[in-house]
C-alpha positions in Angstrom: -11.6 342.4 183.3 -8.6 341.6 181.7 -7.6 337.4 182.3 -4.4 335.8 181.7 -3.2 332.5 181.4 -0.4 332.1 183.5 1.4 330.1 186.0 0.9 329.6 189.9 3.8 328.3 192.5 2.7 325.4 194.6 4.4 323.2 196.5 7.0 323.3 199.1 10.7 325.1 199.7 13.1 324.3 196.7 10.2 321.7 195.2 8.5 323.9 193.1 5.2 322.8 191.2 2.9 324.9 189.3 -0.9 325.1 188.1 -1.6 326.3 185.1 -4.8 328.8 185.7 -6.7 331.4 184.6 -6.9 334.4 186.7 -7.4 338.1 186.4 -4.2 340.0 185.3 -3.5 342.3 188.2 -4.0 339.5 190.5 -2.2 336.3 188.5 -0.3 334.4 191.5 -1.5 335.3 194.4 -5.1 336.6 193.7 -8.3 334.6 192.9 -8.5 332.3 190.8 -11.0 331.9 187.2 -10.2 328.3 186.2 -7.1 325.7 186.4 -6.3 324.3 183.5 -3.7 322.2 184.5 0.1 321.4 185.8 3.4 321.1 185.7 6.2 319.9 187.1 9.3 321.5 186.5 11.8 318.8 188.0 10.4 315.5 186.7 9.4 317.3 183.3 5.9 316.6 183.3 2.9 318.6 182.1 -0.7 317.8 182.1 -3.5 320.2 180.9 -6.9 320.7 179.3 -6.2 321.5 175.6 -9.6 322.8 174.7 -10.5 324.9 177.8 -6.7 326.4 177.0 -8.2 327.1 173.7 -11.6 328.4 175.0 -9.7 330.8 176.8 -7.8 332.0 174.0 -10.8 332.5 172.2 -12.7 334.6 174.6 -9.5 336.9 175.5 -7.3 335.1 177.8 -3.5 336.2 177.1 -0.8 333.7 177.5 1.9 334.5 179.9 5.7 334.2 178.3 6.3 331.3 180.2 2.9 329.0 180.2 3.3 330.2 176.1 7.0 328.3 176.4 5.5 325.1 178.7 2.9 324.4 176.2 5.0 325.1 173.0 7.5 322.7 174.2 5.8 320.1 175.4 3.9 320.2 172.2 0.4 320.9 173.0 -0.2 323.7 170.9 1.8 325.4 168.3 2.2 328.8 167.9 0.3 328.7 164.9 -2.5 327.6 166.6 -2.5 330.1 169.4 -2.2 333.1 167.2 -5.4 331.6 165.0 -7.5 331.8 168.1 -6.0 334.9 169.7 -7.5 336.5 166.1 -10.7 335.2 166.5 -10.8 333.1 163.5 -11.0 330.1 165.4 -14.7 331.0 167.2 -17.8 328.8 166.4 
């Protein structure tokens, strides 16, 4: 099963919020759920996650979706360096 990192909607009409989860692929917002990792909060600017579960996933497979790749990269929580070192598997054990 293929897993991806990737965004959720939540919230209501024009509020928008969004967990940051893991989930299979095919199924990524609307389907079940692996693990959440986190938030984010688009209109206050606000981001809260789990940096080493984010990394776990990387490590086992998970992909990062464009846009959780440009929330996390932003907001400084990981570099790209960082994700690409994992996404190799040099970063296992």
């Amino acid at each position: 099963m293929a897993t991806k990192i990737g965004l959720r909607r939540m919230g209501t009409k024009k509020v928008p919020f969004y967990r940051i989860v893991v989930a299979d692929s095919r199924s990524l917002s609307k389907g079940k759920l692996i693990d959440q990792l986190g938030w984010y909060d688009p209109r206050q600017k606000k981001v809260e996650v789990d940096k080493e579960k984010i990394l776990g996933w990387i490590s086992k497979g998970a992909e990062l979706t464009n846009s959780v790749k440009k929330v996390l990269v932003n907001f400084s929580i990981v570099s790209l360096h960082e994700i690409s070192y994992r996404q190799l598997g040099e970063g296992k054990g």
